[in-house]
PDB file of N, CA, C and O in Angstrom, chain B, residues numbered from 101:
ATOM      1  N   UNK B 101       0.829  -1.194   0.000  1.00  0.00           N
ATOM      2  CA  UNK B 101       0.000   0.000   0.000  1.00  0.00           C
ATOM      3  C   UNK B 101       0.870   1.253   0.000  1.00  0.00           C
ATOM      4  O   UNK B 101       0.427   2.363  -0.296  1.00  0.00           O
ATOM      5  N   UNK B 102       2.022   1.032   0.318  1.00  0.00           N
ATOM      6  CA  UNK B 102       2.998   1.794   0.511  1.00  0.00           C
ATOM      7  C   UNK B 102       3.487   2.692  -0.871  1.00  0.00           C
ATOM      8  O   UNK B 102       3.695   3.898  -1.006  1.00  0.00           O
ATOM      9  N   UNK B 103       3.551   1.850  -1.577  1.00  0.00           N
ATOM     10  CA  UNK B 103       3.783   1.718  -2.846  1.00  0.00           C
ATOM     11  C   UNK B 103       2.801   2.253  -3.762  1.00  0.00           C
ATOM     12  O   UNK B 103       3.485   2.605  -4.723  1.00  0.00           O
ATOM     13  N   UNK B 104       1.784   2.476  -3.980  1.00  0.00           N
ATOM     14  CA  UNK B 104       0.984   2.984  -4.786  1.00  0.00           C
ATOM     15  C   UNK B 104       0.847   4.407  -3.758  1.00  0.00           C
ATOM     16  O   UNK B 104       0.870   5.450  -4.413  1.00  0.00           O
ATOM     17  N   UNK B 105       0.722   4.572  -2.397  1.00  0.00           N
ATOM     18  CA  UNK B 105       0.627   6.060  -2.276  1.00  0.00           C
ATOM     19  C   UNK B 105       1.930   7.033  -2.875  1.00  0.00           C
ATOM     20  O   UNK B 105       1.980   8.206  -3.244  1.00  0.00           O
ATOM     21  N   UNK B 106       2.926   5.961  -2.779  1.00  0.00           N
ATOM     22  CA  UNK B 106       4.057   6.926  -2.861  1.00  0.00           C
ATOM     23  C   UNK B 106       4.344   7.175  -4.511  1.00  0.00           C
ATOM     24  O   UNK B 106       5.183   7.816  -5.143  1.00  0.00           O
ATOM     25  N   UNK B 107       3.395   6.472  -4.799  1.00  0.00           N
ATOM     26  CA  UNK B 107       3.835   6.913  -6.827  1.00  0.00           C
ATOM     27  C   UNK B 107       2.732   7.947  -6.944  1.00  0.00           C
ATOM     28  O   UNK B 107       2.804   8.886  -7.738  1.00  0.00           O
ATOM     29  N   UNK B 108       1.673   7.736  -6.097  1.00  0.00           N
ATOM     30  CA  UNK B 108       0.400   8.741  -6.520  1.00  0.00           C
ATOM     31  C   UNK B 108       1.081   9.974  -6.236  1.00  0.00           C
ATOM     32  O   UNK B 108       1.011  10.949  -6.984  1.00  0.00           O
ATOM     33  N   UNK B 109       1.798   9.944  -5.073  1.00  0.00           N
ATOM     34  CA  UNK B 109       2.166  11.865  -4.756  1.00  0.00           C
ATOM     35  C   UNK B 109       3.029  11.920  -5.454  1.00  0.00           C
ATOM     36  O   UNK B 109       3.104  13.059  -5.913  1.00  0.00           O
ATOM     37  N   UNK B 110       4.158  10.960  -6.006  1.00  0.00           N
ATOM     38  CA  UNK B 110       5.073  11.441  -7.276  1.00  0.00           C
ATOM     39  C   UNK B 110       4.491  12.038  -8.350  1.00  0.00           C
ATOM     40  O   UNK B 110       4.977  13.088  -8.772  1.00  0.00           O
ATOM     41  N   UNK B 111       3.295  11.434  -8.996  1.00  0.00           N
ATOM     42  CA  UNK B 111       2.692  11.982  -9.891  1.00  0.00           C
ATOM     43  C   UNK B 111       1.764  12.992  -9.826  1.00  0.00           C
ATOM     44  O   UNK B 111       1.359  13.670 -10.771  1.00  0.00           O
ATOM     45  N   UNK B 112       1.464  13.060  -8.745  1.00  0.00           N
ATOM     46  CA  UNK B 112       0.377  14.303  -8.513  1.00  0.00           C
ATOM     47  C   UNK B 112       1.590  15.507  -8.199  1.00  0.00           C
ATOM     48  O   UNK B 112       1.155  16.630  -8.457  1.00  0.00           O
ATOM     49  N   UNK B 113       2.505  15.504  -7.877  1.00  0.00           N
ATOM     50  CA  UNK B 113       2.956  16.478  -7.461  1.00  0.00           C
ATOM     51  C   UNK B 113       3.902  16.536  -9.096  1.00  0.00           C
ATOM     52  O   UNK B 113       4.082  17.710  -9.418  1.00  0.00           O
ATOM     53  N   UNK B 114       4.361  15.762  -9.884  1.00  0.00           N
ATOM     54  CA  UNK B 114       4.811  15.988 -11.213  1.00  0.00           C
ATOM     55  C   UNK B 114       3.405  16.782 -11.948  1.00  0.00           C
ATOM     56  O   UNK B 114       3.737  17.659 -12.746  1.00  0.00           O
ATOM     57  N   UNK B 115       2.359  16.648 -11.832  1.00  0.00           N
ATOM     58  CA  UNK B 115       1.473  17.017 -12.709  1.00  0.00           C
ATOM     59  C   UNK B 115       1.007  18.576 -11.997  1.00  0.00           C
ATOM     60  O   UNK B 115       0.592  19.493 -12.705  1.00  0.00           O
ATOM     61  N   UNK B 116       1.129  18.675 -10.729  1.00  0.00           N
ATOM     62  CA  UNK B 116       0.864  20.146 -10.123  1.00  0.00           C
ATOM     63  C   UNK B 116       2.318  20.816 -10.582  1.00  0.00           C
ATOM     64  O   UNK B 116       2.230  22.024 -10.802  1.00  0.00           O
ATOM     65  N   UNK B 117       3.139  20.456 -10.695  1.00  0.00           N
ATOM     66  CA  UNK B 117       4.503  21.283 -11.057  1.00  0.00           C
ATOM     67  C   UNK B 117       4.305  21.586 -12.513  1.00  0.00           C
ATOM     68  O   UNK B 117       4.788  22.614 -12.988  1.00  0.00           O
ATOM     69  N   UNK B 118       3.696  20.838 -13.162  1.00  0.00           N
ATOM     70  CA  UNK B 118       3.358  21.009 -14.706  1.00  0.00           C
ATOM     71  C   UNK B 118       2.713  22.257 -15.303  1.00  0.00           C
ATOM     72  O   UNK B 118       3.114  23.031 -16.172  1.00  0.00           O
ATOM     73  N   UNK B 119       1.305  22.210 -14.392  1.00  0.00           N
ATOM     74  CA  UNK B 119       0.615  22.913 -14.738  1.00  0.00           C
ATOM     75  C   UNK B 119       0.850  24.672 -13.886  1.00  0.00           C
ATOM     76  O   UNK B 119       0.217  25.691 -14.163  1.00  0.00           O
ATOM     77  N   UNK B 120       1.696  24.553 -13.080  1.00  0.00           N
ATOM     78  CA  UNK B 120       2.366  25.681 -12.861  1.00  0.00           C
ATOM     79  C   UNK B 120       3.176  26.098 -13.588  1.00  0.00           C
ATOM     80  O   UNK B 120       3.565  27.262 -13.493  1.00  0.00           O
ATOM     81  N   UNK B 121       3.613  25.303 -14.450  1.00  0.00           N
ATOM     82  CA  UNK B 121       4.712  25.962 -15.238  1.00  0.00           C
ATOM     83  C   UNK B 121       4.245  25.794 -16.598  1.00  0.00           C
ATOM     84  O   UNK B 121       5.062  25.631 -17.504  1.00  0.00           O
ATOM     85  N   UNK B 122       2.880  25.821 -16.838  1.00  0.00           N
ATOM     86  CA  UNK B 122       2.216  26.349 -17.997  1.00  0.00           C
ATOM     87  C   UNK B 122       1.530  27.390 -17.809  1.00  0.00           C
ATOM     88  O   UNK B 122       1.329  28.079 -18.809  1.00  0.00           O
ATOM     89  N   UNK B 123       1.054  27.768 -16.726  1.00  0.00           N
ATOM     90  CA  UNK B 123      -0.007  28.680 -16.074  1.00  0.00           C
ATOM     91  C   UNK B 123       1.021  30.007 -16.324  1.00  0.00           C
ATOM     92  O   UNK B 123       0.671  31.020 -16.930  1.00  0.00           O
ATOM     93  N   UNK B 124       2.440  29.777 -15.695  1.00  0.00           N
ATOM     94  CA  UNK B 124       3.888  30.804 -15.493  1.00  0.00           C
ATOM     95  C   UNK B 124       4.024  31.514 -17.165  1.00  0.00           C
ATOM     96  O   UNK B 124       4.113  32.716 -17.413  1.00  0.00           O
ATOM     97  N   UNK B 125       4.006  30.256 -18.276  1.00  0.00           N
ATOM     98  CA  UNK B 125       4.432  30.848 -19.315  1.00  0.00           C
ATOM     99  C   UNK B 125       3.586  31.497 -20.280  1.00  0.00           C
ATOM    100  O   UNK B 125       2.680  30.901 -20.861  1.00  0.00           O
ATOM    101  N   UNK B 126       3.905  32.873 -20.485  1.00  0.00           N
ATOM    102  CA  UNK B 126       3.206  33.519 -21.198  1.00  0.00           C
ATOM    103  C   UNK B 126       2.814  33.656 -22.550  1.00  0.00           C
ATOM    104  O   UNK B 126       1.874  34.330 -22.972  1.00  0.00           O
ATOM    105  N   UNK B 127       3.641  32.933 -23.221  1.00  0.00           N
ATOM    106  CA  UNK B 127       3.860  33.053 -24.287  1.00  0.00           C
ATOM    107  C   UNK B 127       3.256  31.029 -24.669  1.00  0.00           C
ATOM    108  O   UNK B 127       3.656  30.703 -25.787  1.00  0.00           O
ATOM    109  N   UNK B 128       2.859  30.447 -24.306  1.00  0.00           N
ATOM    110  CA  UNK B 128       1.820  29.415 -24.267  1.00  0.00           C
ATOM    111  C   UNK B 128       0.864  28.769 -25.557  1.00  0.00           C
ATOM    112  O   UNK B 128       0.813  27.657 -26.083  1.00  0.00           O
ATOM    113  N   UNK B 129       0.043  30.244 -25.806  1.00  0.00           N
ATOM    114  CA  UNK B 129      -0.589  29.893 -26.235  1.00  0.00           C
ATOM    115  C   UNK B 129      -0.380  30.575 -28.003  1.00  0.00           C
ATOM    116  O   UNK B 129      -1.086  30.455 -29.004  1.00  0.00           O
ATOM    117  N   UNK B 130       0.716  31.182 -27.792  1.00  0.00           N
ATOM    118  CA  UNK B 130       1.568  31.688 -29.219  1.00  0.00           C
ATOM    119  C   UNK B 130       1.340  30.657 -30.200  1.00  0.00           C
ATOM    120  O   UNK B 130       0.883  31.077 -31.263  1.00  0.00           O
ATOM    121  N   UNK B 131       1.522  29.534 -30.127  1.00  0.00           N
ATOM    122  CA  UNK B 131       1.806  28.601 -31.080  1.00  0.00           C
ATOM    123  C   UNK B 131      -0.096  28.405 -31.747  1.00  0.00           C
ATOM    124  O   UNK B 131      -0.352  28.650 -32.925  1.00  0.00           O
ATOM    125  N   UNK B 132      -0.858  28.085 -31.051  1.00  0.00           N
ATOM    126  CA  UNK B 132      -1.925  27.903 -31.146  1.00  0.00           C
ATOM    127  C   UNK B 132      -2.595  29.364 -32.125  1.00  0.00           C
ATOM    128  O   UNK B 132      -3.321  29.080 -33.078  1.00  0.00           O
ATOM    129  N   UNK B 133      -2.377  30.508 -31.902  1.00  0.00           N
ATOM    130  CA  UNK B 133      -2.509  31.191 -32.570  1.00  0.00           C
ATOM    131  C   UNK B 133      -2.182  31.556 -33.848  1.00  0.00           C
ATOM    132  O   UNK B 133      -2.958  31.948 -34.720  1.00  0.00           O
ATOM    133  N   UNK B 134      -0.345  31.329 -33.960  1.00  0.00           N
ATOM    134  CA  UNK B 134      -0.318  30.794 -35.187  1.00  0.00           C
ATOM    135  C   UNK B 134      -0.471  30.141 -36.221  1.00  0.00           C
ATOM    136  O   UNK B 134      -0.294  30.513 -37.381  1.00  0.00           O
ATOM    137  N   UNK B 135      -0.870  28.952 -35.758  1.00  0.00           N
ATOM    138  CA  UNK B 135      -1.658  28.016 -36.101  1.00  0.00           C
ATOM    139  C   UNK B 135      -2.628  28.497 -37.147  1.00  0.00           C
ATOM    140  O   UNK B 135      -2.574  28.561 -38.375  1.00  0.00           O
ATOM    141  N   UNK B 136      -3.489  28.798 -36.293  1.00  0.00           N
ATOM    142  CA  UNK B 136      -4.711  29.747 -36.685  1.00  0.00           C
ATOM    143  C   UNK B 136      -4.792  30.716 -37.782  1.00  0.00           C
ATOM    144  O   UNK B 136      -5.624  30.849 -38.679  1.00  0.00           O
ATOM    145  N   UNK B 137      -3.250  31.646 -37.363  1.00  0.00           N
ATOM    146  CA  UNK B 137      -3.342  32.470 -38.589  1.00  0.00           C
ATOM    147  C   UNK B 137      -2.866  31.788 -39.671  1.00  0.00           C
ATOM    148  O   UNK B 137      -3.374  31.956 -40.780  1.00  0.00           O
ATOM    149  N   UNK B 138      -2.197  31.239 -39.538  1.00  0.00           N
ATOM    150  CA  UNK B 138      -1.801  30.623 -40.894  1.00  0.00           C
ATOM    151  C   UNK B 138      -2.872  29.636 -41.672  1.00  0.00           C
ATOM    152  O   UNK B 138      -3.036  29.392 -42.867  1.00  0.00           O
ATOM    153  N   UNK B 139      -3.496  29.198 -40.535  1.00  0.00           N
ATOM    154  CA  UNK B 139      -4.888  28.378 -41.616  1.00  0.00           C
ATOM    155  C   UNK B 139      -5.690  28.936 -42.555  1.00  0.00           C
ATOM    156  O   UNK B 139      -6.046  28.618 -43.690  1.00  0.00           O
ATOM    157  N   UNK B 140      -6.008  30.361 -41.394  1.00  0.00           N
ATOM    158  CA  UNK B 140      -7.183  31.741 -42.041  1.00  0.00           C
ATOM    159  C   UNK B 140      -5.723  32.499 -43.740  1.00  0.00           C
ATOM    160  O   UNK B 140      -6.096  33.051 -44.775  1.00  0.00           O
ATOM    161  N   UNK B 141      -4.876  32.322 -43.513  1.00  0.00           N
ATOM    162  CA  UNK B 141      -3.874  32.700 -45.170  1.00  0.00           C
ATOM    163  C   UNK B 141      -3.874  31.324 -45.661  1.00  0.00           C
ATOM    164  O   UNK B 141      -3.550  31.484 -46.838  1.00  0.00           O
ATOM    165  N   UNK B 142      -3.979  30.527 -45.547  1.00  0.00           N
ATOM    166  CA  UNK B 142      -3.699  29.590 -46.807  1.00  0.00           C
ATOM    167  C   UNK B 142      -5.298  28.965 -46.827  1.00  0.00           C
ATOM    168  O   UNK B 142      -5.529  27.893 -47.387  1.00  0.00           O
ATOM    169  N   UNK B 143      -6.113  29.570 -46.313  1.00  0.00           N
ATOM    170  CA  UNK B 143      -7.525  29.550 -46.664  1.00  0.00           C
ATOM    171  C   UNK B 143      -8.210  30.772 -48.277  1.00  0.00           C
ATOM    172  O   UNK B 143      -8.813  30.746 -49.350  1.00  0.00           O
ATOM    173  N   UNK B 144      -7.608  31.529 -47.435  1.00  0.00           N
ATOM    174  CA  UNK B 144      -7.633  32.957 -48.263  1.00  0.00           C
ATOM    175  C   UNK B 144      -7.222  33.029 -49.292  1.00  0.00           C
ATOM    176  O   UNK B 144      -7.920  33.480 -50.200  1.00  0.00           O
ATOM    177  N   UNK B 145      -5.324  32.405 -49.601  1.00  0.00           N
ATOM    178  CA  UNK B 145      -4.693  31.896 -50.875  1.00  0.00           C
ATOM    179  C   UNK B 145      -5.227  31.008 -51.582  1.00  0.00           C
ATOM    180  O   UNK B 145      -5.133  31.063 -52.808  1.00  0.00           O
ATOM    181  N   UNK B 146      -5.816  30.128 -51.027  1.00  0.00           N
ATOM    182  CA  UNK B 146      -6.651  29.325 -51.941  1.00  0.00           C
ATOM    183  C   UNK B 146      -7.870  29.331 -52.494  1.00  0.00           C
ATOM    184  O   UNK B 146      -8.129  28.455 -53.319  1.00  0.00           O
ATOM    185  N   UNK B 147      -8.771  30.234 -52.179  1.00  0.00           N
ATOM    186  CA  UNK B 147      -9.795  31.158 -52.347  1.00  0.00           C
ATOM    187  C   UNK B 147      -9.620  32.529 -53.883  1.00  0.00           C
ATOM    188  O   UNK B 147     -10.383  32.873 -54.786  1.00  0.00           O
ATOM    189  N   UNK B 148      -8.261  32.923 -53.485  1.00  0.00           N
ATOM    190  CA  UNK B 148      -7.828  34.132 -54.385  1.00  0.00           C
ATOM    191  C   UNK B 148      -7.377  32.903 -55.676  1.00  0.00           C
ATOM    192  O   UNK B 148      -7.581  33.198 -56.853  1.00  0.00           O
ATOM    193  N   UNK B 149      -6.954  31.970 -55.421  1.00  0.00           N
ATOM    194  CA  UNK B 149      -6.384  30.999 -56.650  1.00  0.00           C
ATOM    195  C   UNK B 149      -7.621  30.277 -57.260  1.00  0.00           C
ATOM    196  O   UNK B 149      -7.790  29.911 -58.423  1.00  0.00           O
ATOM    197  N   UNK B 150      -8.357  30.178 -56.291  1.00  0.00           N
ATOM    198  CA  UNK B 150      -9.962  29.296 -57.233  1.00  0.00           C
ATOM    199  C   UNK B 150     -10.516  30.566 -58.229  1.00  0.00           C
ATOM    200  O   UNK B 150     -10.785  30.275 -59.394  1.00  0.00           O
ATOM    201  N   UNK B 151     -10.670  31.832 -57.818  1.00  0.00           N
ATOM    202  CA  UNK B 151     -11.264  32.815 -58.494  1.00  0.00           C
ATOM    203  C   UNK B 151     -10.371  33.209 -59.920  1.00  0.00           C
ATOM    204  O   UNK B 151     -10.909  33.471 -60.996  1.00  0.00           O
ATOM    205  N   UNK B 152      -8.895  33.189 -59.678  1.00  0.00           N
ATOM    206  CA  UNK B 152      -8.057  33.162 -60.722  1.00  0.00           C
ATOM    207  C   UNK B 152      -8.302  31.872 -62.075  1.00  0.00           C
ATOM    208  O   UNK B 152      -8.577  31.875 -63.275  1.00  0.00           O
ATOM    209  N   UNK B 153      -8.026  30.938 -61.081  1.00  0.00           N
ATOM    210  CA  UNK B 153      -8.260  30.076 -62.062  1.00  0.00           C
ATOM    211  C   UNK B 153      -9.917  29.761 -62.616  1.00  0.00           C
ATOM    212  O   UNK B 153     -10.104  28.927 -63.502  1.00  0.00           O
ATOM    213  N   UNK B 154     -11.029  30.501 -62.010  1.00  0.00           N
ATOM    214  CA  UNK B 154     -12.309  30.774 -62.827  1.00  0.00           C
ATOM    215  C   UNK B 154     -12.033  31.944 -63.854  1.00  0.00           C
ATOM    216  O   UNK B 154     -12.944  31.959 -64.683  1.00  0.00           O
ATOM    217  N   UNK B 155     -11.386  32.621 -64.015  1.00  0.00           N
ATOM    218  CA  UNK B 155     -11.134  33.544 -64.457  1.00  0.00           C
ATOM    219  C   UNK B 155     -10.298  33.556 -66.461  1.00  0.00           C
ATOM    220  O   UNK B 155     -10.411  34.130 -67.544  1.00  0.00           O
ATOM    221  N   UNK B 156      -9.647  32.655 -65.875  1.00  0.00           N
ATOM    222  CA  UNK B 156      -8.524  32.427 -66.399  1.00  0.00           C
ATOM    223  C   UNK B 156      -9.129  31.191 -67.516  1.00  0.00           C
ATOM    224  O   UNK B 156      -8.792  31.179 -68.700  1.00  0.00           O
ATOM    225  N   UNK B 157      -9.880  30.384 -67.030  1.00  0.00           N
ATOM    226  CA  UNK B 157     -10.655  29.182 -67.722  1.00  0.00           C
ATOM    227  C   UNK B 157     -12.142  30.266 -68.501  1.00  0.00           C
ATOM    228  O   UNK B 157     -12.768  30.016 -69.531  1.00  0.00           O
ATOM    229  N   UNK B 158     -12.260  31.063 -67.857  1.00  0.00           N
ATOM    230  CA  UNK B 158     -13.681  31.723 -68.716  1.00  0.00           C
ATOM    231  C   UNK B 158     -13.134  31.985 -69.972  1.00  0.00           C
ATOM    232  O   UNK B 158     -13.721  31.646 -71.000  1.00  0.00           O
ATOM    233  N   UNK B 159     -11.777  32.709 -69.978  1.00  0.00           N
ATOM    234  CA  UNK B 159     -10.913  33.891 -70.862  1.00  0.00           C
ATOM    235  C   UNK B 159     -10.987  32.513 -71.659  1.00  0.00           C
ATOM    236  O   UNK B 159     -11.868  32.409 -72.512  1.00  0.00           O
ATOM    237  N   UNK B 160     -10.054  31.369 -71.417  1.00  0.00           N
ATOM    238  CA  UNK B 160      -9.889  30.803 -72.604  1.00  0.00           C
ATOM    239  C   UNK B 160     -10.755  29.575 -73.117  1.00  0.00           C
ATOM    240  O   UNK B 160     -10.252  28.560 -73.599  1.00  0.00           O
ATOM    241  N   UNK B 161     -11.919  29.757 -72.979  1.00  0.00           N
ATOM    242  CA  UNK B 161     -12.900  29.369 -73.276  1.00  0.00           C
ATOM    243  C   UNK B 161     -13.469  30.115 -74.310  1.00  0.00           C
ATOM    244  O   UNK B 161     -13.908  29.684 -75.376  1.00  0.00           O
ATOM    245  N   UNK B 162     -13.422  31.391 -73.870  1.00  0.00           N
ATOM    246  CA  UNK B 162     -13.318  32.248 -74.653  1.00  0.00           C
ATOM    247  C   UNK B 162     -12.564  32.671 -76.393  1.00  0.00           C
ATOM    248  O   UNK B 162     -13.022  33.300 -77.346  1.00  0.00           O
ATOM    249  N   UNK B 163     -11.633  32.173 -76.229  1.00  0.00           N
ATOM    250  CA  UNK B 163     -10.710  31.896 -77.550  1.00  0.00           C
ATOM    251  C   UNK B 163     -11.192  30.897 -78.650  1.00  0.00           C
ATOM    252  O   UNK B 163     -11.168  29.668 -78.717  1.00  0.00           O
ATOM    253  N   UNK B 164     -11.641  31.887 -79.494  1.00  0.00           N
ATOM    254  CA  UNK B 164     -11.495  30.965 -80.443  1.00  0.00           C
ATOM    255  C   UNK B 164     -10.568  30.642 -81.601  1.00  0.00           C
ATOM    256  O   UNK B 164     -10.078  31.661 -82.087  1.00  0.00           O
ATOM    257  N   UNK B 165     -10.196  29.523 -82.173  1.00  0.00           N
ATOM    258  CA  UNK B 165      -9.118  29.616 -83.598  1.00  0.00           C
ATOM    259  C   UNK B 165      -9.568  29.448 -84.623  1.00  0.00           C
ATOM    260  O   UNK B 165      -8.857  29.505 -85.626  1.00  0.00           O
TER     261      UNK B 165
END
């Protein structure tokens, strides 16, 4: 019995040290944001490239020889 209390407070006290030292860092949630922005631009780039290439397929549809 000895034995399972003493791994529980190892780990409870590894997992309270954890989350203090995510709570500490400020800069955390940086990555997640980037994330983000970069989804919302290569959403956008690919959006500006579908309209091009409608564009571009009308024109030469357009052509005749």
């Amino acid at each position: 019995m000895r034995t399972i209390w003493t791994l529980w407070t190892v780990a409870y006290t590894h997992l309270r040290t954890r989350i203090n030292l995510l709570r500490g860092d400020s800069e955390s949630g940086y990555a997640t944001e980037t994330v983000l922005v970069t989804a919302l631009l290569v959403a956008a780039a690919i959006a500006v490239i579908a309209v091009i290439i409608a564009k571009v397929s009308a024109k030469a549809d357009g052509i005749t020889l």
